[in-house]
N, C-alpha and C positions, 0 to 999 in steps of 0.2 A: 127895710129888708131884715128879716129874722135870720139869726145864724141858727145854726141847729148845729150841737156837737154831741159824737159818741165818746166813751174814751172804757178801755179796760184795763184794770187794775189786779194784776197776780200778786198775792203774797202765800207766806206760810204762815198758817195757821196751825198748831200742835196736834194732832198729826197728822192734817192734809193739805193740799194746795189748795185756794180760794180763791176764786176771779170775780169781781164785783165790778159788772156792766153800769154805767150811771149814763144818764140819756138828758140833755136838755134843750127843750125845745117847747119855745114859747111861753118863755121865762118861767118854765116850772121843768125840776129835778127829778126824775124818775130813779130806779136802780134795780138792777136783779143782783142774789150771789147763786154761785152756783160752784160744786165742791168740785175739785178736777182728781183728789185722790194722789197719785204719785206728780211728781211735779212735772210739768209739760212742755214738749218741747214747742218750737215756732209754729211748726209745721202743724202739730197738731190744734193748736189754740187757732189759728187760720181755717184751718177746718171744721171745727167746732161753729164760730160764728157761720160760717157761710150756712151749713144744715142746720142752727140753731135758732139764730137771733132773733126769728120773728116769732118763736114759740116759746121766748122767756117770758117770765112772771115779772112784769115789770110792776115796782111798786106804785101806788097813787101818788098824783104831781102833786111836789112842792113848791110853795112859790120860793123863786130864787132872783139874784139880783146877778146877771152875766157881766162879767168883767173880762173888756178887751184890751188883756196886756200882754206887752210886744217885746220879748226878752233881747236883748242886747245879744246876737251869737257867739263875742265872746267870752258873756258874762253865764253863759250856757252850757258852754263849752268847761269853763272854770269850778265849774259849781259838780259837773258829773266828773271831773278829774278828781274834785276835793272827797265825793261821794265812794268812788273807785278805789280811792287809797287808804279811809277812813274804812271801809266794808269787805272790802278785796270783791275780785273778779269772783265771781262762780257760787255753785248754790252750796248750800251747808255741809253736805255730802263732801262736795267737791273739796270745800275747805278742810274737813276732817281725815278724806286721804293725804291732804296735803300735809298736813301734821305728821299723820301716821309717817309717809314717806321723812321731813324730816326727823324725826324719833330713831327709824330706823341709821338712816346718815349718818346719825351720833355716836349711834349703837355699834356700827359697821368701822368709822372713826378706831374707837375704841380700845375695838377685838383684835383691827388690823395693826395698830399701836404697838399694842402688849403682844402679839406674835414677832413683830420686828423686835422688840428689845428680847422678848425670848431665843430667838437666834442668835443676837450679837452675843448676849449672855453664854449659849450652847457653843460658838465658834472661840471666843475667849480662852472658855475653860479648856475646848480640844486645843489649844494652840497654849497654853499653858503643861499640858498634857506633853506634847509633842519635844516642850523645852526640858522638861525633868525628863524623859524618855533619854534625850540627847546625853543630858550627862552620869544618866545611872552605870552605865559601860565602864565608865573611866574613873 
C-alpha cells in the first residue's frame, strides 16, 4: 500500500508570504509555490486549498525515497516548546509591536520617575518655605 502525503509550508519571504505545496506520491516529489502577499491567516490558507489545489502548477516528479518516522510525542512536544522560546510566538509584525510596546514601558518608567522626584523636590522646598516664613515675624 502507497502512502500518499500532502503537506504546506508558509514562510516569509522579503517581502511576501510564500506557501510551497510539495505532494508525494508514488515515491516521486512534486511541489507548487505560490506568493500569498500579506501574511494569512488560518482561515484563509483553508480556503485557498479547498478553491485551489487541483489548479496548481505542480512541478515534474521527483524520484524520492519516503521515510516512515514516527516521532516520539513527547519528543515533539519538546522540540516545538524549544522552537517557541528560541523564535517567540507570533509573526514579525507581531514581535516588533511588542518591542515598540516595551520601548514605550521604559520610556513611560522614566518620565513617571523624574515627575515623582520633581514633586518631592517642589514639596521640599515649599515646606522649607513654610519653616523660614515661621520665624521671619520674630
Amino acid at each position: 500500500m502507497e502512502k500518499e502525503r500532502d503537506s504546506l509550508i508558509v514562510y516569509f519571504e522579503d517581502p511576501f508570504w510564500v506557501g510551497v505545496f510539495e505532494r508525494v506520491s508514488k515515491k516521486e516529489l512534486s511541489a507548487a509555490k505560490v506568493t500569498f502577499g500579506t501574511e494569512p491567516k488560518d482561515y484563509e490558507i483553508l480556503d485557498f486549498i479547498n478553491r485551489n489545489y487541483y489548479n496548481l502548477p505542480f512541478s515534474p516528479g521527483i524520484e524520492t525515497t519516503v521515510k516512515d518516522t514516527k516521532i516520539n510525542p513527547k519528543r515533539a512536544q519538546r522540540e516545538a516548546k524549544k522552537q517557541t522560546l528560541e523564535m517567540g510566538i507570533g509573526t514579525k509584525s507581531q514581535q516588533a509591536l511588542k518591542l515598540l510596546q516595551e520601548q514605550n514601558k521604559q520610556e513611560r518608567k522614566v518620565r513617571s520617575r523624574e515627575q515623582k522626584v520633581a514633586e518631592e523636590q517642589r514639596l521640599f522646598e515649599l515646606k522649607q518655605m513654610k519653616k523660614k516664613e515661621k520665624h521671619k515675624g520674630h
